[in-house]
C-alpha positions as CSV (number, residue, x, y, z in Angstrom):
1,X,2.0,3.3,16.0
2,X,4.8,4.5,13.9
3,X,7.2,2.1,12.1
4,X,10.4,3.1,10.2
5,X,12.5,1.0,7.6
6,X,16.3,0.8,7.6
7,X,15.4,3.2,3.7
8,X,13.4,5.7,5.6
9,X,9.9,4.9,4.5
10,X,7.9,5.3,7.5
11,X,4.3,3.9,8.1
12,X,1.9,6.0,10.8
13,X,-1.4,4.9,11.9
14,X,-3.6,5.6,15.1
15,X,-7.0,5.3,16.0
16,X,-9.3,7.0,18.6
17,X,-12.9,8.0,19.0
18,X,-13.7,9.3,15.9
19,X,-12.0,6.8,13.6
20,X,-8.2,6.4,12.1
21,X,-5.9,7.7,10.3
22,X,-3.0,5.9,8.1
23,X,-0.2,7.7,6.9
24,X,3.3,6.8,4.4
25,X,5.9,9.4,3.9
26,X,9.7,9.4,3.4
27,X,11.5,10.5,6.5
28,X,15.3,11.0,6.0
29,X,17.7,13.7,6.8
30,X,15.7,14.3,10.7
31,X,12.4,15.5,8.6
32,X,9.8,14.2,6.3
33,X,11.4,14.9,2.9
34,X,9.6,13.7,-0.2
35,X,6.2,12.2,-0.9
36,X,3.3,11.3,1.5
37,X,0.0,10.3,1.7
38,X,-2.4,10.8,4.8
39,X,-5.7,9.0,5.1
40,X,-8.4,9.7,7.3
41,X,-11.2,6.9,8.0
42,X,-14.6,7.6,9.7
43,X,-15.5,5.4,12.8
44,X,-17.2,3.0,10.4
45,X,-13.7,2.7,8.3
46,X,-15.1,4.9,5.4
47,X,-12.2,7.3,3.8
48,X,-13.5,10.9,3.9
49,X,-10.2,12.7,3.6
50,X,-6.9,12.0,1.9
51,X,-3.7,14.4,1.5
52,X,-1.0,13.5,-0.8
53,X,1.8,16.0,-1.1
54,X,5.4,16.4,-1.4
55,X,7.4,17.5,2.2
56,X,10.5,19.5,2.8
57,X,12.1,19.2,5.9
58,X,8.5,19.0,7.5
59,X,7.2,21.4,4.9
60,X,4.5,20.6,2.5
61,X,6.0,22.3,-0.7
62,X,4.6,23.3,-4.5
63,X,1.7,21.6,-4.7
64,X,-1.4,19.6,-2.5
65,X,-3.8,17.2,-3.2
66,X,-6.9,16.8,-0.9
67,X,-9.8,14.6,-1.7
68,X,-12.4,15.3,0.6
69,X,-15.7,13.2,1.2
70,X,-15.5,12.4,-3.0
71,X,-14.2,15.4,-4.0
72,X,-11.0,16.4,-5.6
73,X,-9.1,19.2,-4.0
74,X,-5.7,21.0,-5.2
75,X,-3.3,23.9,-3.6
76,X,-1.0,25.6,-4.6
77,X,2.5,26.0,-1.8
78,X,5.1,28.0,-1.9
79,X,8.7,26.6,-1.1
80,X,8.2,27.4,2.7
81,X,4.8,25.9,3.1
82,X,3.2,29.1,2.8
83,X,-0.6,29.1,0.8
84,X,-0.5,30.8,-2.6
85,X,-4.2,29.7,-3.7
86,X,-6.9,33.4,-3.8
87,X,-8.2,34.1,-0.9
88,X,-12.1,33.8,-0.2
89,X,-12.9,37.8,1.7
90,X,-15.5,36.3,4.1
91,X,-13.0,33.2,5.2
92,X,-10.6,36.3,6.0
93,X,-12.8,38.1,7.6
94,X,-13.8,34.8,9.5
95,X,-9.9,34.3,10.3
96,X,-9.6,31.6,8.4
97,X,-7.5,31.1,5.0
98,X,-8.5,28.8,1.9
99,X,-5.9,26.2,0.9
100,X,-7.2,24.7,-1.8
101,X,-9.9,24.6,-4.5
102,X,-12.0,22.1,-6.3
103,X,-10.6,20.7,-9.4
104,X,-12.5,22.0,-12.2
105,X,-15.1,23.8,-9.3
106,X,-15.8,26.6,-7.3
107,X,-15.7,24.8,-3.9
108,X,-12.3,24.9,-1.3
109,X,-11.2,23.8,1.8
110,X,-9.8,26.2,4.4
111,X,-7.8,26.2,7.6
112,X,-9.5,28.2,10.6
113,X,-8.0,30.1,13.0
114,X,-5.3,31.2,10.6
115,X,-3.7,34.1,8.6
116,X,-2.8,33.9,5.0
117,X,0.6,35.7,6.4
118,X,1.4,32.9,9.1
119,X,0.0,30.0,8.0
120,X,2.0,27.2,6.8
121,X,0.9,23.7,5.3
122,X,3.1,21.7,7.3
123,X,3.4,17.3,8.7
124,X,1.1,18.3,11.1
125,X,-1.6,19.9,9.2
126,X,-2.0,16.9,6.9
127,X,-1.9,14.6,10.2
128,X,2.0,13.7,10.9
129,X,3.3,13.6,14.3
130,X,6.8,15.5,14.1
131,X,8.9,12.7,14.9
132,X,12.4,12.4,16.4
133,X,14.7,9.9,15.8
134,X,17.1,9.2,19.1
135,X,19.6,6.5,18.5
């Protein structure tokens, strides 16, 4: 379900096997531009990952937040979405790339299947739908 207000702030929420997600974000302009906040819920409704971030024509920019089963996450973006946090040799070699790190830790999260070279954080990464607008 995807509801969208006159001032673009946009609500997003599904549901399926596995549990739910609930998403706000600021959608003006065609894209998502400016902050969000994505929330995944198990099957029994428990939160076990949220992104908050700030988009750019679709593009998660400068900085991400991930809290992850408890823990706090953070990334580091460049301007076009690309990752600019140190790379972990064994996720490379794994094809993978490492998107951010625990705050104040030594643990990260990572994306697999993906190059440091043409990976970008992006709306659908964190969980948005690109959406459309037809009027």
């Amino acid at each position: 379900m995807y509801l969208l207000a006159a001032d673009g702030t946009c609500l997003y929420g599904r549901i399926n096997d596995a549990g739910s997600l609930i998403a706000s974000a600021v959608f003006s302009e065609g894209a998502y531009n400016g902050d969000a906040e994505v929330c995944w819920y198990d099957r029994e409704g428990t939160l076990y990952k949220r992104y908050q971030a700030v988009l750019d024509k679709d593009i998660c920019v400068n900085s991400l937040s991930v809290e992850y089963e408890g823990v706090t996450y953070a990334g580091t973006l460049g301007e076009d979405g690309s990752i600019m946090e140190e790379q972990q040799e064994k996720v490379t070699q794994a094809g993978g790339v490492v998107y951010a790190y625990e705050v104040g830790g030594r643990r990260y999260l990572y994306q697999e299947g993906a190059s440091r070279d043409t990976f970008r954080m992006d709306c659908e990464t964190l969980g948005l739908p690109r959406l459309e607008i037809w009027e």
